[in-house]
N, C-alpha and C positions, 0 to 999 in steps of 0.2 A: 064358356067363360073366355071371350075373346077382349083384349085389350087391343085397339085400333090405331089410337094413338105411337104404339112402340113401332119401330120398321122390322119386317122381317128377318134380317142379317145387318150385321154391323158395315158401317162404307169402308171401302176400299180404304180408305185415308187409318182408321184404326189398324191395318194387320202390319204389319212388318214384312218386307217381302226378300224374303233369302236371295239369297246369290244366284242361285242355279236357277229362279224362278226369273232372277233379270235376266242371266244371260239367255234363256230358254225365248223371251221374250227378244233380245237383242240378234237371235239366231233368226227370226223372224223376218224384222226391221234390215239387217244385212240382206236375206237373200233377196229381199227387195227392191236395194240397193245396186247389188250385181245385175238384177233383170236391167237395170238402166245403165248401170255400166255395160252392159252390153250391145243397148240400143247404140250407146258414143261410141263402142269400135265399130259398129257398120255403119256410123255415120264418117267416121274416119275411114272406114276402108271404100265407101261410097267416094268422097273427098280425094280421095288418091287416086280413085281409080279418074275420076271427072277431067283431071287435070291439074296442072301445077296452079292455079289461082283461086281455084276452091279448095285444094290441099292450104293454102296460103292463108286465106281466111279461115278454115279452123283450126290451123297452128296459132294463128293469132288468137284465137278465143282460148285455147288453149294453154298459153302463156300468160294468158290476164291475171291477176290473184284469183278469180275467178275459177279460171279453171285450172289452176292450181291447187287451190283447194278442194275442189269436185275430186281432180285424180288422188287425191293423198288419201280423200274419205274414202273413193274406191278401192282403195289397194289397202288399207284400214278392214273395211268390209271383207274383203277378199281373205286376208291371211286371218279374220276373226272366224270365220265362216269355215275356214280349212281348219285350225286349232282346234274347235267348236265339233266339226264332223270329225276328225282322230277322236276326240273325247267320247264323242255318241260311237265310234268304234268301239272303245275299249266297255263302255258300256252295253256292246252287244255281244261282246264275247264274254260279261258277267264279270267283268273286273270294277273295280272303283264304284260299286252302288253303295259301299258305306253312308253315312250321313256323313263323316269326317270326309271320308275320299272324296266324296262330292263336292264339297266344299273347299277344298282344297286344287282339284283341279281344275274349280271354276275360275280361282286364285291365277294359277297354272295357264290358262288359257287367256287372260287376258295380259298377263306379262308378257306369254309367247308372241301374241298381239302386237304389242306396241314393241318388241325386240324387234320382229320381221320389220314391221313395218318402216320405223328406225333404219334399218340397217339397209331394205331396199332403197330406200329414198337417200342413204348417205352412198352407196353402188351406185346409183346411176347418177350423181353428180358429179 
């Protein structure tokens, strides 16, 4: 007695997706992010080493809104990624697997987020 018309499992658009399953998903999406922030320091440290006129030109792409915004999402990435991994710490030493505690330092983690982030970017101004 199979009904064929029905789909298997309800779509993704029905479930409601917790906090921890975003950020889980966003820890993802960041370390991603860093693999290419990383390819731009050794094109930067390629750049410096080349000479002052290719150091020149990616200071200037560097400074465009452009890449002004590439580095803020990088360093965004970066202190989410570091927040994100203390938290998967405390959850391997069996701390915080409540459903409350989880949700809570998912809270936790993305405040810590945008503090760091905030606060690097007003430092180095």
């Amino acid at each position: 007695m199979s009904n064929d018309d029905r789909p298997l499992s309800p779509h993704i658009s029905i479930y409601r997706w917790p906090i921890t399953m975003v950020l889980s998903i966003l820890h993802r999406i960041s370390g991603i992010v860093l693999s290419v922030g990383f390819v731009v320091l050794v094109a930067w440290l390629f750049d410096a080493a080349a000479g002052p006129e290719a150091y020149t030109v990616f200071m200037s792409v560097m400074d465009s809104l452009v890449g002004q915004v590439m580095l803020i999402a990088l360093s965004f990435a970066f202190f989410y990624h570091l927040s994100n991994g203390a938290r998967h710490l405390l959850w391997d030493a069996g701390r915080g697997l409540e459903k409350s505690q989880a949700n809570q330092s998912s809270w936790l983690v993305l405040i810590a987020t945008v503090v760091l982030t905030a606060l690097f970017w007003w430092l180095a101004s």
